[in-house]
N, C-alpha and C positions, 0 to 999 in steps of 0.2 A: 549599392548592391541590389540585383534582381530580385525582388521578392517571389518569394514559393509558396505555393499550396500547400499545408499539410490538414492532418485528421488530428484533433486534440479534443479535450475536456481542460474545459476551467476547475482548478485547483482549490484559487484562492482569489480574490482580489479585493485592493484597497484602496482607499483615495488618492490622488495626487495631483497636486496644485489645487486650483478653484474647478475644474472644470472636466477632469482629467482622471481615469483609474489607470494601476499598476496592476496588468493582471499576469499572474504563473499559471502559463497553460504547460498541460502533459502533452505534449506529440509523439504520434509513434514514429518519425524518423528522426527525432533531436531530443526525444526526452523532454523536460521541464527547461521551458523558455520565459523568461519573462518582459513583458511587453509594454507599452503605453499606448491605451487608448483613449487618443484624443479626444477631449469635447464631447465626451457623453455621457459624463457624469450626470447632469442637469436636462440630458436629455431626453425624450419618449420617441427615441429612433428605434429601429429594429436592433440595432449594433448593442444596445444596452441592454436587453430583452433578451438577446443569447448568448450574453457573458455571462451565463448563471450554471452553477456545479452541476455533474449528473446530467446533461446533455451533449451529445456527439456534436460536431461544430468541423468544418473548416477553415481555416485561417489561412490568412497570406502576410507573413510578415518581412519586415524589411529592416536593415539595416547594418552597419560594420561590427557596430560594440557588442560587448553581450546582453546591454539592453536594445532590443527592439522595438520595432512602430509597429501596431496593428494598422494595415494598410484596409486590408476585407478579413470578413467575417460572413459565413453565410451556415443554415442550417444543414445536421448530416443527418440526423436523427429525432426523433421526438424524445423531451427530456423524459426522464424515468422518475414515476411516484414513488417514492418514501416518505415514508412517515412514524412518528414514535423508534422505538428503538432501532428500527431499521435506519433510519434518516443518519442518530449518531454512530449506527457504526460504518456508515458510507461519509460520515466525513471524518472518523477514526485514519479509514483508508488514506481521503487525501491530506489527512494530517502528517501519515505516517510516511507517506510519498515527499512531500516537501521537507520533512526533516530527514532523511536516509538519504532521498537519491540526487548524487552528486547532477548541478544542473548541465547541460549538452549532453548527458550518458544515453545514447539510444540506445533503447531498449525495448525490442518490434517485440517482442516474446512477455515482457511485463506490462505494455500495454494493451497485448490483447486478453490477457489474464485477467488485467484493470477493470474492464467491461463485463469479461463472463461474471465479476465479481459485483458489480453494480446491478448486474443484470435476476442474480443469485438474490442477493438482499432486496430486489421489486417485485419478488416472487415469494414463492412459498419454501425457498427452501430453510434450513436451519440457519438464522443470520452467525451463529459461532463456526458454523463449520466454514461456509464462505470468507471469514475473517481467518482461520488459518490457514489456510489454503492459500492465502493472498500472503499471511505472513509469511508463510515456507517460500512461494515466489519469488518474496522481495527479497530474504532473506539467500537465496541462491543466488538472484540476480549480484548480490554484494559480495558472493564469496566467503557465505558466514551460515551458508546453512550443515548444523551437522549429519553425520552419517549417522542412523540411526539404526542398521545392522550390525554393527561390530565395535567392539569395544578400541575407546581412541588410545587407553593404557597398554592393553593387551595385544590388539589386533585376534582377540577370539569374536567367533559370532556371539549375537545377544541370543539368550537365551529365555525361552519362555519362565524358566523356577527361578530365574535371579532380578533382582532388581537392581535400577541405573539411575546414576545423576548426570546433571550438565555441567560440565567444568569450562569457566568461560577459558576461550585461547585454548582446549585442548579436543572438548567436545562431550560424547556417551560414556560415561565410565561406568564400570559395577562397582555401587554401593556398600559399605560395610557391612549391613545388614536390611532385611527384610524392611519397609515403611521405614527406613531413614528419614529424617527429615526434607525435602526437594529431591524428592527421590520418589522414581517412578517404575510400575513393573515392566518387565521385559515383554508379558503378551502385549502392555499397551504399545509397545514401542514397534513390536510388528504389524500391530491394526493398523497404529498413522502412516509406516511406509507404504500400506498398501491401500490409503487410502479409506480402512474400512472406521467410522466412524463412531464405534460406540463410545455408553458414558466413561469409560476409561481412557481410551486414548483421545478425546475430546478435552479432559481434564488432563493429561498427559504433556496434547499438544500447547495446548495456554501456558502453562507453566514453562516451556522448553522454549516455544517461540517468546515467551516474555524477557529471560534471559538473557537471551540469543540477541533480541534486540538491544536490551540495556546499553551495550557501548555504542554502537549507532545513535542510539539516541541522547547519549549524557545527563545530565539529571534534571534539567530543561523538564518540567512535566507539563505531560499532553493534553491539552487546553479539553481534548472530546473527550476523556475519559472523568473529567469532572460532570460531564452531559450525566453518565450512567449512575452518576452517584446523585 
């Protein structure tokens, strides 16, 4: 098969054979591919040097199977500095990417999301907000994010005096009562629709997008969040 150019970030990669890494790149026209690059485990080529996370890259891969040969590899961008907390929750990100998104799924619209969000956490902004925002992404990309103006029992609007749980498989309900237990206010739940990020809908959205992800993710737990502890 002809091999193709695309735009990707390294994921993950691992050893394979004596001489040889396995790596899952993201691309944005195929999604999470994964690859064998040959013969540069042991080596001080350039090819080894920009298999590394948090750097833009294009690739040319080749081949019939769903595993692939890195044919070329050349740079697209300068890697991005993280560090300390920021570092784990940008490999939160592609932890969360390899366990959720089904491999071949292109997805030109969560990869360009992938980057604002690497790009977020090398800067100044708040590294939790950049992490929902990515979750809510990912979580649309899969068909699993809920509606968080209208109640999924009722079909009424959420309202600011009432408070809402997340019911997994159905979505935003109203609560029994006021501070239920996982149960959140209605103003938080129109700040995160609209993006406005104060301490409430900030603590709102963790809580919701954690949830939310649980079946996605099964009870497999996430190797980076042992980082934070």
């Amino acid at each position: 098969m002809k091999s193709l150019w695309q735009t990707a970030f390294v994921l993950h990669r691992r050893a394979y054979r004596e001489t040889s890494y396995l790596v899952d790149f993201f691309t944005r026209d195929a999604g999470i591919v994964t690859a064998v690059a040959k013969g540069v485990k042991n080596s001080k080529s350039d090819r080894k040097s920009l298999l590394q996370p948090f750097a833009r890259i294009n690739v040319q891969l080749a081949g019939r199977s769903e595993l692939k040969n890195l044919a070329q590899v050349e740079s697209s961008a300068a890697m991005l500095f993280l560090q300390g907390k920021n570092l784990f929750c940008a490999l939160y990100v592609n932890e969360l990417l390899s366990r959720v998104l089904p491999k071949g799924l292109a997805c030109e619209e969560l990869f360009d999301h992938y980057q604002t969000t690497l790009h977020a956490l090398a800067g100044d902004a708040p590294p939790d907000v950049a992490l929902r925002d990515f979750e809510f992404a990912l979580l649309e990309e899969m068909g699993q994010l809920p509606d968080l103006l209208n109640d999924a029992a009722t079909g009424e609007p959420v309202t600011k005096e009432h408070w809402y749980q997340f019911v997994q498989e159905l979505g935003i309900v109203r609560a029994s009562k006021p501070g239920q237990s996982r149960s959140v206010p209605g103003t938080a739940l129109l700040s995160m629709h609209h993006r406005d990020w104060d301490s409430p809908a900030r603590q709102a959205a963790k809580l919701i997008a954690r949830q939310a992800l649980l079946p996605l993710l099964g009870d497999k737990p996430l190797k980076s969040r042992e980082l934070f502890r």
